[in-house]
Each structure stands twice: as C-alpha cells, then as structure tokens.
C-alpha positions as CSV (number, residue, x, y, z in Angstrom):
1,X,101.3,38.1,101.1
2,X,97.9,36.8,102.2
3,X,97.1,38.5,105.9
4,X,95.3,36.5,108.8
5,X,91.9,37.0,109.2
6,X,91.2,39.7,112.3
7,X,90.8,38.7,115.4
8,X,87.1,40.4,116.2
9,X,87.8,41.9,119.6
10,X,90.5,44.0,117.8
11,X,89.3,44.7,114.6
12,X,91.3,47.8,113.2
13,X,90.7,50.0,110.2
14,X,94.8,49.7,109.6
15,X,96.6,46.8,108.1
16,X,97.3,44.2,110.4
17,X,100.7,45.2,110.4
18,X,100.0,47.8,112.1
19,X,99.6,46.6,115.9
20,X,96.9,47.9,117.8
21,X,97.7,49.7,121.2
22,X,95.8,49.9,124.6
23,X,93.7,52.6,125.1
24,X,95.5,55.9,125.8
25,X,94.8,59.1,128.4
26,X,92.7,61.1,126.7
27,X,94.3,64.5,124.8
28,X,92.4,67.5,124.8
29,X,92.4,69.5,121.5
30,X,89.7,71.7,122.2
31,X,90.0,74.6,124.8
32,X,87.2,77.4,125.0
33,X,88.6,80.6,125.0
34,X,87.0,83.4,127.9
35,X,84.1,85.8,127.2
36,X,86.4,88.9,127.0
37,X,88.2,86.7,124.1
38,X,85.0,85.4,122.4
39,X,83.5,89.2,122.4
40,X,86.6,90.8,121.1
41,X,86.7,88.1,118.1
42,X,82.9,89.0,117.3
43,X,83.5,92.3,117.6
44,X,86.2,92.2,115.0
45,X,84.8,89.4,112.7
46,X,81.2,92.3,112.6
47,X,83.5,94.8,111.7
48,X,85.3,92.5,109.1
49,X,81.8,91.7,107.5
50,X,81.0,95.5,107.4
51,X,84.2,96.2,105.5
52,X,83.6,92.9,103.4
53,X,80.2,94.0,102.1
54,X,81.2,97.9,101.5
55,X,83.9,97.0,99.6
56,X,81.9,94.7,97.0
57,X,78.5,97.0,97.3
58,X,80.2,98.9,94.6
59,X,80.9,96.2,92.2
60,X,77.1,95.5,92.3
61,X,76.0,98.8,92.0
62,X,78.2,99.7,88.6
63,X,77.0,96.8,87.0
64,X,78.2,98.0,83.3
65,X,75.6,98.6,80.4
66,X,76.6,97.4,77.1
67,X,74.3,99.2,74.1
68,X,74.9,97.7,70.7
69,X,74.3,100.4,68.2
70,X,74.6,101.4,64.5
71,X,75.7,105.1,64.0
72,X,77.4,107.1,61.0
73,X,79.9,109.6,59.8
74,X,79.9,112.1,57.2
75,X,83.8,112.7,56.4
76,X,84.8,110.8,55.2
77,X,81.8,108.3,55.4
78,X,81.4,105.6,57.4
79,X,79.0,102.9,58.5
80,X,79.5,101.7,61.8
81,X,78.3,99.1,64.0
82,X,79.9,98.5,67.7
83,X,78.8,97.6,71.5
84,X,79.9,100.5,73.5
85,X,79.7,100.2,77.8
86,X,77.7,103.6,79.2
87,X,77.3,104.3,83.0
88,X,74.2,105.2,84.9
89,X,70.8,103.7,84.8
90,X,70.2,101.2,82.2
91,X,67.2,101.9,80.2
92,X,66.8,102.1,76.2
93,X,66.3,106.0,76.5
94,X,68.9,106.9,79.0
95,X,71.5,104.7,77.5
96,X,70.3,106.1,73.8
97,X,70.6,109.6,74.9
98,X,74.3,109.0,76.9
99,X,75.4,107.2,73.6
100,X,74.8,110.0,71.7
101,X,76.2,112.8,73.4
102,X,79.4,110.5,73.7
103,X,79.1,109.7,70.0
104,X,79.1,113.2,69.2
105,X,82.0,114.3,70.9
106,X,83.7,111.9,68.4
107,X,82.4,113.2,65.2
108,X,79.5,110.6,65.2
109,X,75.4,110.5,64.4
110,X,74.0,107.9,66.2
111,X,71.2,106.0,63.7
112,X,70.2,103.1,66.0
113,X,70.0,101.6,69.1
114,X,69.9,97.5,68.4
115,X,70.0,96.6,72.4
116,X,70.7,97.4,75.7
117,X,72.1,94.8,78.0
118,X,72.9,95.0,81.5
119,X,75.7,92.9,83.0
C-alpha cells in the first residue's frame, strides 16, 4: 500500500491513517501541591535519607578482611593452606595476631601470613 505524500500544513509524526484533529483545550497534568504539603514531603524524604545512610554505614564499615595463610598441626600432622575472613582493622600484624589466637583455639600453629586483603 503506497501512502500519499503529506500535505505540509499537517504534517503528522503518525501514519496517514491516522487523521489529524483540531487543536484541543488544553489538560493540565501538573498541579503544585501547598507549602504545608511540600514541607511535610521534605521533612519525611530527610528523614528517609537519614535512615537510608545509617542503615548501609554498617556494610561499609565491616568491610571483611580475608588473610591467606599457611599454618600446621602436630597430631596428627598436617600442612595447611586456606583464606580465612578476620574482623577489626586490617593491617598485616593485627590480622596475623587475630589469626592466630583463632588458629589456636583449633589445635593450629600459624607458620605464615601470605596476604591480607581488604574487601
């Protein structure tokens, strides 16, 4: 179906099929709410935001410390090598001397501390 060419006072983005209408009252879809209304939203969308950040200041602040390590066991004996996640600050000597004492309490001599990663 080949369409006519169209006519250049009413030009359309539609189809041609599609006829073109006169012009129309205006609707209005925008209506400004009152200053009591417009403080009482702000109020609430602050205390939204303050909620909002508390809640993920958390996740950010126990960002986990991994600490690959090489430790051993008398008996029976054992070799071991593993990545094990330790809290607090994440520093080579804090996260050496944490992995330790947590070693320990399993039966385990820590022999190395290959890296300490923060994520």
């Amino acid at each position: 179906m080949i369409h006519p060419p169209p006519d250049p006072e009413r030009q359309a983005i539609s189809p041609p099929c599609y006829p073109i209408t006169a012009a129309q009252n205006p609707v209005v879809i925008e209506k400004h709410a009152p200053l009591g209304q417009i403080a009482c939203m702000t109020q609430k969308l602050a205390i939204l935001s303050l909620i909002a950040a508390l809640g993920l200041a958390p996740a950010a602040a126990s960002a986990a410390c991994y600490v690959e390590y090489k430790a051993k066991r008398d008996t029976p004996y054992a070799l071991i090598y593993d990545v094990a996640t330790v809290g607090g600050p994440c520093t080579r000597q804090d996260a050496k001397a944490r992995l330790a004492r947590q070693l320990k309490s399993q039966g385990l001599v820590l022999l190395k501390v290959i890296s300490v990663t923060k994520r």
